[in-house]
KOLRO-173084 format. One line per 4 residues: their letters; for each residue x, y, z of N, C-alpha, C, O. Coordinates in pm, whole numbers. Example, Ala and Ser with C-alpha at 12.3 -4.5 7.8 and 13.67 -1.06 7.14 Angstrom:
<pts>
AS	1319/-569/780/1230/-450/780/1320/-330/780/1424/-332/846; 1285/-225/708/1367/-106/714/1290/3/787/1341/114/804 .
</pts>
This chain:
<pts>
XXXX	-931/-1301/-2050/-992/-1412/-2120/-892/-1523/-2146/-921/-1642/-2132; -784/-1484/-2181/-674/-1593/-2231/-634/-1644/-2108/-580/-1754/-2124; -640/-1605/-1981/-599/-1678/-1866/-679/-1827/-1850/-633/-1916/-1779; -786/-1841/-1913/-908/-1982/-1957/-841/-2013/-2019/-821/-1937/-2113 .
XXXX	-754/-2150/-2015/-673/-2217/-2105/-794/-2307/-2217/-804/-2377/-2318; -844/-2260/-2144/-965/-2402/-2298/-1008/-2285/-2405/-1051/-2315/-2517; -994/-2167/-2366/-1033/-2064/-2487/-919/-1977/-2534/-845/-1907/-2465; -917/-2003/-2729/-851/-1931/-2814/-876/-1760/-2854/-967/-1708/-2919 .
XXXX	-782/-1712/-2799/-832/-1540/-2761/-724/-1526/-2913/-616/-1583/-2928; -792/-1435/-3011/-712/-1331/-3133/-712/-1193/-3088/-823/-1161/-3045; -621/-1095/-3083/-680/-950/-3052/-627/-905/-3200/-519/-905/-3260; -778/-862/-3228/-723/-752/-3364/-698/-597/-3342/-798/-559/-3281 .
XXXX	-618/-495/-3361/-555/-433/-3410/-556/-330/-3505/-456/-344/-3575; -620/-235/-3539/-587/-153/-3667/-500/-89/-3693/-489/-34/-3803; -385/-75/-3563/-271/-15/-3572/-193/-102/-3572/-216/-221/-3555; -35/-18/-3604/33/-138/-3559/159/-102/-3456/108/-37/-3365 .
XXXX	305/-117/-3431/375/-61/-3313/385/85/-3296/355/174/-3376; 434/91/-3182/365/218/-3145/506/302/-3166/617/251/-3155; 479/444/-3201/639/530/-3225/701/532/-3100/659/537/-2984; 834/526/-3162/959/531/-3008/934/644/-2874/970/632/-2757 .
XXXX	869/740/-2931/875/874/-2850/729/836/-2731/722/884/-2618; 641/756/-2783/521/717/-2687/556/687/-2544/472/685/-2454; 696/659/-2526/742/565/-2372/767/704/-2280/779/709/-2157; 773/826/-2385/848/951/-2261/738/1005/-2258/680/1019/-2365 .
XXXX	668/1056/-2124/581/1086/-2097/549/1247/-2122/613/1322/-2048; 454/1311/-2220/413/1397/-2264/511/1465/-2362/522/1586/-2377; 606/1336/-2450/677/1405/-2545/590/1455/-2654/626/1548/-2727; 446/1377/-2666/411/1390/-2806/329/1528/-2734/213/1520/-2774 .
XXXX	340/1606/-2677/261/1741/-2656/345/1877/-2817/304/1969/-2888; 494/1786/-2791/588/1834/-2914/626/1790/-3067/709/1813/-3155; 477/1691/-3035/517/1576/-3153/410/1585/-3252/306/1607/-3191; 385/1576/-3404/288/1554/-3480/221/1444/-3462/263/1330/-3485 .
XXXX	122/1473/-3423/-25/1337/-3395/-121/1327/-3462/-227/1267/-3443; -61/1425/-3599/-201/1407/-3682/-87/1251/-3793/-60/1249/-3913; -67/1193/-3732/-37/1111/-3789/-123/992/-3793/-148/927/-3691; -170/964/-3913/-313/906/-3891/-268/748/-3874/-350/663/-3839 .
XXXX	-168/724/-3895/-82/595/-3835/-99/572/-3682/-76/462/-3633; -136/668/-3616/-92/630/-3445/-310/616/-3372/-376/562/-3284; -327/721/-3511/-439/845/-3402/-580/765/-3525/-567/719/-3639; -702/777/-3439/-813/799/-3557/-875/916/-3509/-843/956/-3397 .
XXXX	-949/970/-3569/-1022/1119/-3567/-1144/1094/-3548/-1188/1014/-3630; -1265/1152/-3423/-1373/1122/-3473/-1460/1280/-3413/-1432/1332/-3306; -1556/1330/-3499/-1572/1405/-3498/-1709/1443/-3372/-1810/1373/-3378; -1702/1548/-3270/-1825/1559/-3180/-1869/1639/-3208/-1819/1722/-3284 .
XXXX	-2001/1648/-3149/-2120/1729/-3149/-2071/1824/-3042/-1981/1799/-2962; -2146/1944/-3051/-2128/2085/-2952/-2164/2020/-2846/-2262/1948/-2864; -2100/2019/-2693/-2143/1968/-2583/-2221/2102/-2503/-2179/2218/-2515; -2319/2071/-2435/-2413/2158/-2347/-2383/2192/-2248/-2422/2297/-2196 .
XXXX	-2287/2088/-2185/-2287/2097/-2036/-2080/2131/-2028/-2019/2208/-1954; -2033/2041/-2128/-1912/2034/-2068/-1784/2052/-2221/-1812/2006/-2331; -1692/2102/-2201/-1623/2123/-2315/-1650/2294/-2329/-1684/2322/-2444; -1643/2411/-2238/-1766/2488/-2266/-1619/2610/-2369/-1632/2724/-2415 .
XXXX	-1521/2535/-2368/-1418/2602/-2484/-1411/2583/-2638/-1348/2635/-2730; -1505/2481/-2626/-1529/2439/-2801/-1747/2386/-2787/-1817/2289/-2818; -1771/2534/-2717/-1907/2534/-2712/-1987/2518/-2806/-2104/2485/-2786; -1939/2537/-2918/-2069/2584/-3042/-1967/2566/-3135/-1974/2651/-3223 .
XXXX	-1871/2485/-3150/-1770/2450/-3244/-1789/2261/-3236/-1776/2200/-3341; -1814/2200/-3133/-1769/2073/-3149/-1637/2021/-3139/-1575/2076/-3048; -1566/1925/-3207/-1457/1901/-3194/-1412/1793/-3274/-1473/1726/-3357; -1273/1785/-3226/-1215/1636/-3275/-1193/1560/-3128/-1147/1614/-3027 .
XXXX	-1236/1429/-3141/-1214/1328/-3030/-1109/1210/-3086/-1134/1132/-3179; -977/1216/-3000/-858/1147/-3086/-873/1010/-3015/-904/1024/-2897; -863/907/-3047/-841/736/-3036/-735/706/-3062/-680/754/-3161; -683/632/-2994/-551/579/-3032/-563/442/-3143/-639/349/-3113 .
XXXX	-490/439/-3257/-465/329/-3360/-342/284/-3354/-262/302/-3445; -309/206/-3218/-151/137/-3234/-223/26/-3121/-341/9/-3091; -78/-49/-3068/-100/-153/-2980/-91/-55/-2850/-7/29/-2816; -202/-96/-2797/-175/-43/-2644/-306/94/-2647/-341/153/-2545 .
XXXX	-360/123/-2784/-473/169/-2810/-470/349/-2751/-379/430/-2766; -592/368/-2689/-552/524/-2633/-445/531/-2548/-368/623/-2576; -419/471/-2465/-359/468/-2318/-192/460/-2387/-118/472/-2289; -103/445/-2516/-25/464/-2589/-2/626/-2617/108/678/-2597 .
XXXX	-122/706/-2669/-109/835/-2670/-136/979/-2558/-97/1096/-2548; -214/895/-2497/-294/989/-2411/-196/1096/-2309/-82/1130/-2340; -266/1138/-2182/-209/1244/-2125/-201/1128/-1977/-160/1191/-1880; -227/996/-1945/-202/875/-1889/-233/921/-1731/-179/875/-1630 .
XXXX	-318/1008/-1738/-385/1048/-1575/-485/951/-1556/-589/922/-1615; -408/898/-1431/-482/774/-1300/-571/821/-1247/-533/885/-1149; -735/824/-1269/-847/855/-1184/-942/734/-1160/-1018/721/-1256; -955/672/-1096/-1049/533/-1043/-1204/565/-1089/-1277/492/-1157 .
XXXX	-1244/731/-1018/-1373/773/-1035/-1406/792/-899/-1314/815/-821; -1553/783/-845/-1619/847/-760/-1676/718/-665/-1775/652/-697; -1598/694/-546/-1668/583/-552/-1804/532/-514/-1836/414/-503; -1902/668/-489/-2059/668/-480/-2073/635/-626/-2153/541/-618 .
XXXX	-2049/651/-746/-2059/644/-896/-2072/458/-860/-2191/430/-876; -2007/351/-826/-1967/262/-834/-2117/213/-729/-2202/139/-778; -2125/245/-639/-2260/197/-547/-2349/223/-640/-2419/128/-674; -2373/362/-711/-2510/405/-768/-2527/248/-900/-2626/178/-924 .
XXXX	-2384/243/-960/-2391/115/-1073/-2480/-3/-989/-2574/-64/-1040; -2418/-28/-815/-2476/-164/-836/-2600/-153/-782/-2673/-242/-827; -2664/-69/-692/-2812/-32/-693/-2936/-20/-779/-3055/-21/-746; -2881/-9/-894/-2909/14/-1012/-2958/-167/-1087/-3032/-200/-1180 .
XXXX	-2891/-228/-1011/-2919/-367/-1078/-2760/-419/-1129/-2750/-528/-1186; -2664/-351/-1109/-2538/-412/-1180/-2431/-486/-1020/-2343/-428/-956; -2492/-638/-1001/-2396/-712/-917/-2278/-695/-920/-2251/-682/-1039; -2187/-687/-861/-2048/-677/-848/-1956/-534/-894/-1836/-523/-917 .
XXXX	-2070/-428/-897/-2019/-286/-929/-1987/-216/-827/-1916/-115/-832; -2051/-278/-699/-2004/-181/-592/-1852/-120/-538/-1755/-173/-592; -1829/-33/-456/-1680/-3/-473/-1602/-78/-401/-1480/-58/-403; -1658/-177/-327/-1579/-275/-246/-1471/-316/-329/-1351/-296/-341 .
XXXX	-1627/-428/-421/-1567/-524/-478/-1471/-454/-614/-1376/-522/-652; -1493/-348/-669/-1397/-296/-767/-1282/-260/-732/-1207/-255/-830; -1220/-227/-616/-1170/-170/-483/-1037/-290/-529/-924/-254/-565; -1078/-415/-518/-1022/-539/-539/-958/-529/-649/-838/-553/-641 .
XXXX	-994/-503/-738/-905/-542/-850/-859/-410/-943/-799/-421/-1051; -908/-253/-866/-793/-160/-864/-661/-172/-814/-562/-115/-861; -666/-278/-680/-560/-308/-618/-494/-402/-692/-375/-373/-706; -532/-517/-751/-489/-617/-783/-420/-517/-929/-331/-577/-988 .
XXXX	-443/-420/-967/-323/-411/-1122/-278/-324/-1056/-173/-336/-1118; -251/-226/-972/-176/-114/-922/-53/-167/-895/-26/-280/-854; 37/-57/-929/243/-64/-849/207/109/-784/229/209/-852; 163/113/-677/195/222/-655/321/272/-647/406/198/-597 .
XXXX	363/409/-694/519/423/-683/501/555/-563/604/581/-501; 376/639/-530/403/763/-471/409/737/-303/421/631/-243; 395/868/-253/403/828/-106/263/801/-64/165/832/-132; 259/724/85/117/690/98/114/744/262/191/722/355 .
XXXX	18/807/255/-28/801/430/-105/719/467/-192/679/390; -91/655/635/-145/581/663/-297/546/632/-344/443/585; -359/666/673/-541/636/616/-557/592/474/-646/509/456; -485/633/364/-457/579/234/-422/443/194/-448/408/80 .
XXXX	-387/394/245/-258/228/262/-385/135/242/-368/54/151; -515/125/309/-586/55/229/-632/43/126/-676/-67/93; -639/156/37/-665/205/-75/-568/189/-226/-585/212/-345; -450/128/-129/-346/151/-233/-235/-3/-268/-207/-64/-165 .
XXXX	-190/-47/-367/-155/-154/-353/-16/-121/-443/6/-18/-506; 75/-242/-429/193/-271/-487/229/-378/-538/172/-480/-500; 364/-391/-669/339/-531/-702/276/-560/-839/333/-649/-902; 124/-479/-923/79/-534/-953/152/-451/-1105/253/-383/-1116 .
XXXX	33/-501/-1222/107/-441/-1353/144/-276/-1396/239/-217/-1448; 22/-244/-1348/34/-98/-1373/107/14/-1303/82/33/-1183; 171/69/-1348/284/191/-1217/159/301/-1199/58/324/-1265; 197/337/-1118/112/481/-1079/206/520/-992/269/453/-910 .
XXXX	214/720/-1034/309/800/-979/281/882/-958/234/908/-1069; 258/988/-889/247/1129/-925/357/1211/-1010/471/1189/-1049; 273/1306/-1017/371/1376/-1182/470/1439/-1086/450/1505/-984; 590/1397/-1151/727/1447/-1106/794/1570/-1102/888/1599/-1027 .
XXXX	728/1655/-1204/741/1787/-1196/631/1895/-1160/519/1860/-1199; 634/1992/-1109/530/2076/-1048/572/2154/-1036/651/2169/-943; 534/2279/-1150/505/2432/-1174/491/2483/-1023/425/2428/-934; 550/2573/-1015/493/2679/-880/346/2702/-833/309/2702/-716 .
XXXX	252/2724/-965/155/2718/-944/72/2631/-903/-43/2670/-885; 91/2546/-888/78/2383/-848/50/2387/-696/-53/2349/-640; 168/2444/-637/189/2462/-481/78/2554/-476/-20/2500/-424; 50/2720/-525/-29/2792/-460/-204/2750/-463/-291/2781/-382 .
XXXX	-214/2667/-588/-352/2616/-602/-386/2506/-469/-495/2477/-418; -247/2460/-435/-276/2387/-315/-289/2455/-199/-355/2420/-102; -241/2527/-209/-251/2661/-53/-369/2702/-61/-426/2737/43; -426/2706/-170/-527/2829/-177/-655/2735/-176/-762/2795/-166 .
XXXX	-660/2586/-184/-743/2516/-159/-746/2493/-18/-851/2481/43; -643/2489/30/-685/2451/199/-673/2563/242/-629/2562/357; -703/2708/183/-711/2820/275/-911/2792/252/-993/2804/343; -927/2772/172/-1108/2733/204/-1147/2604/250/-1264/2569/234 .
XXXX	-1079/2543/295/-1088/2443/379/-1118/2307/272/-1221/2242/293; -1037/2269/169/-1030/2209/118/-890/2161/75/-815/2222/-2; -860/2012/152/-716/1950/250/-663/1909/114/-744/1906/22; -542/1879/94/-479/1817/-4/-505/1658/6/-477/1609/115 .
XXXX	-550/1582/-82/-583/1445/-48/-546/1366/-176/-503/1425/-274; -568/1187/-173/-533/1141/-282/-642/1070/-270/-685/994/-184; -708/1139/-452/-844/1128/-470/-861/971/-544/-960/951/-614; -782/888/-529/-794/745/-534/-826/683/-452/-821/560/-463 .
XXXX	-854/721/-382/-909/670/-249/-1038/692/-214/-1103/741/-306; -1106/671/-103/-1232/700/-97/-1258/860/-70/-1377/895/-65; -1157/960/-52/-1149/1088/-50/-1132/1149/-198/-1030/1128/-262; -1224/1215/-241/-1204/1285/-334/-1235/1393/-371/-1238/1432/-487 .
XXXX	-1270/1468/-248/-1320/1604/-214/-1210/1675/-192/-1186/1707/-75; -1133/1709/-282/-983/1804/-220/-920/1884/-338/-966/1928/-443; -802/1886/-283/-700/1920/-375/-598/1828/-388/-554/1782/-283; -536/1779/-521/-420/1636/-538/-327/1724/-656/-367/1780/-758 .
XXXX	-224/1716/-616/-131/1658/-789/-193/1543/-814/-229/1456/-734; -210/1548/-981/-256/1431/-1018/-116/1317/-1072/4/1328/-1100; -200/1229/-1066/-131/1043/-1051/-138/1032/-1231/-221/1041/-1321; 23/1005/-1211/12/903/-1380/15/764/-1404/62/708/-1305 .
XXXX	-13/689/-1489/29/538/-1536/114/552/-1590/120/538/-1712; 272/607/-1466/384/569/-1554/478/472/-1410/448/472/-1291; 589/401/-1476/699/331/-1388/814/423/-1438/841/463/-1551; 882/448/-1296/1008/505/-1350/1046/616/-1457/1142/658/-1521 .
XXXX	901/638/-1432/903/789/-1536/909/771/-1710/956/843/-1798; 816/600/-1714/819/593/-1826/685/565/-1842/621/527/-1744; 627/578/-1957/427/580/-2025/426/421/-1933/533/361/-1926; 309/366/-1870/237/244/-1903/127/196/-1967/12/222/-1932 .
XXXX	154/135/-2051/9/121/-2114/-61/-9/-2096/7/-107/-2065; -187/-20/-2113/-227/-125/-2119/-170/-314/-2190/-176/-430/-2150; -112/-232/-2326/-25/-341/-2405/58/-409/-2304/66/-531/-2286; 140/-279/-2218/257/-287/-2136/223/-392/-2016/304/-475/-1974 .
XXXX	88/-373/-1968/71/-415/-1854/-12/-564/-1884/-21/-656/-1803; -47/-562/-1965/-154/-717/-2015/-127/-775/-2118/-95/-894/-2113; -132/-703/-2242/-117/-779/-2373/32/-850/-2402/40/-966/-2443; 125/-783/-2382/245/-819/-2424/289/-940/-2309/350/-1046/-2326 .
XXXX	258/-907/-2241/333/-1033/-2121/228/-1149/-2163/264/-1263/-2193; 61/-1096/-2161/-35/-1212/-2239/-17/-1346/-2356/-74/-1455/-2372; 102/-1265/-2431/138/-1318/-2552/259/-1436/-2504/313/-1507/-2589; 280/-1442/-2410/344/-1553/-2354/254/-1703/-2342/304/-1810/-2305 .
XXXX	119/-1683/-2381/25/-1795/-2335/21/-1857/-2479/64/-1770/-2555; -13/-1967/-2547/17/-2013/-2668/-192/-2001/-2740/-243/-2017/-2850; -240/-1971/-2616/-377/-1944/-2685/-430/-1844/-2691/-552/-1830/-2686; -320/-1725/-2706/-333/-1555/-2684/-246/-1508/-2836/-129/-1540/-2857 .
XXXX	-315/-1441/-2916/-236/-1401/-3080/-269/-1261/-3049/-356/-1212/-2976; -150/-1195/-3146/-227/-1066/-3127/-191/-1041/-3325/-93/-1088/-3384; -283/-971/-3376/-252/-957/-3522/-297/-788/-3567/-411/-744/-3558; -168/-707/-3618/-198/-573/-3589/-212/-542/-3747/-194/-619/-3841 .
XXXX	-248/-410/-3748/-277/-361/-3928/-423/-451/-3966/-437/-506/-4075; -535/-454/-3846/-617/-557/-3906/-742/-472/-3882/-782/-462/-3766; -800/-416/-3971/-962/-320/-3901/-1059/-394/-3922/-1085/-442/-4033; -1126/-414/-3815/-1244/-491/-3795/-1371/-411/-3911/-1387/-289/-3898 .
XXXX	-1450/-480/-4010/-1540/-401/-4059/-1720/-484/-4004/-1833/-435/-4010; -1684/-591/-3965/-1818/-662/-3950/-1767/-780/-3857/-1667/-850/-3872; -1855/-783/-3762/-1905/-937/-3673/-1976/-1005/-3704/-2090/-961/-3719; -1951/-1137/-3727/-2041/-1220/-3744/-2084/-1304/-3612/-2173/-1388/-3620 .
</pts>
């Protein structure tokens, strides 16, 4: 929005900077997150279909309350989605959902950092804000789940692409083996524009 120089963009905030340990990727697996400074809590209903480990318990669903929002706390796994999911949107009546055109501007924020095979290379771009890597470390078990997928004939592939019928290590939003977050990749460089504010510690209670 702030790239429209004739329009004054505010982003409010209910958090405010984010703790030092957020930049190393899956430190806070060791870290207290019931810190209601970073996290908000919101409580779910028993799911039917999916969650089937907290079946008849429900749960807690964590949000991130800092700058840079969930994508600050999270577990920062790169999945695009399905890209029949993206046709079914624009069939449906939603113009410009198809996976072509979304295709475009997955590319346009991607830094890919991993390796690419040729059939992939259209799929994949460099350059842009966001890093994407595959996870750098991999358990043993890692390898045999991959063996044991293409012993049933299911190939190792990178399911960012229009292949997503396989087996992958999964892809993070990190550079250099550090978190990216959204803040990282838009807001903060955003704040370079003089009609872009950002104001944190601010909870929205009503729109007018």
């Amino acid at each position: 929005m702030a790239e429209i120089s004739e329009w004054d963009v505010l982003v409010l905030e209910a958090g405010g900077q984010p703790p030092a340990f957020a930049k190393v990727p899956f430190l806070h697996f060791g870290t207290d997150f019931t810190n209601t400074s970073y996290v908000n809590y919101y409580k779910k209903r028993p799911q039917k279909y999916s969650e089937q480990f907290a079946k008849n318990i429900g749960g807690l669903y964590m949000r991130g309350k800092v700058i840079g929002g969930s994508g600050t706390i999270n577990q920062m796994m790169y999945h695009r989605g399905i890209p029949q999911d993206y046709e079914n949107w624009a069939t449906q009546g939603n113009p410009g959902w198809d996976y072509k055109t979304v295709l475009k501007y997955f590319k346009k924020t991607e830094d890919y950092q991993g390796p690419l095979k040729s059939r992939d290379a259209p799929f994949r771009a460099f350059g842009g804000p966001i890093g994407v890597e595959k996870v750098s470390w991999k358990p043993p078990v890692c390898r045999v789940a991959i063996r044991a997928g293409e012993e049933m004939g299911l190939a190792e592939v990178d399911y960012n692409t229009d292949t997503t019928i396989g087996s992958a290590i999964f892809q993070l939003t990190t550079k250099n083996r550090e978190r990216v977050t959204t803040a990282d990749a838009f807001l903060l460089p955003g704040l370079r524009r003089r009609n872009l504010k950002l104001q944190i510690n601010s909870q929205v209670i009503k729109l007018n």
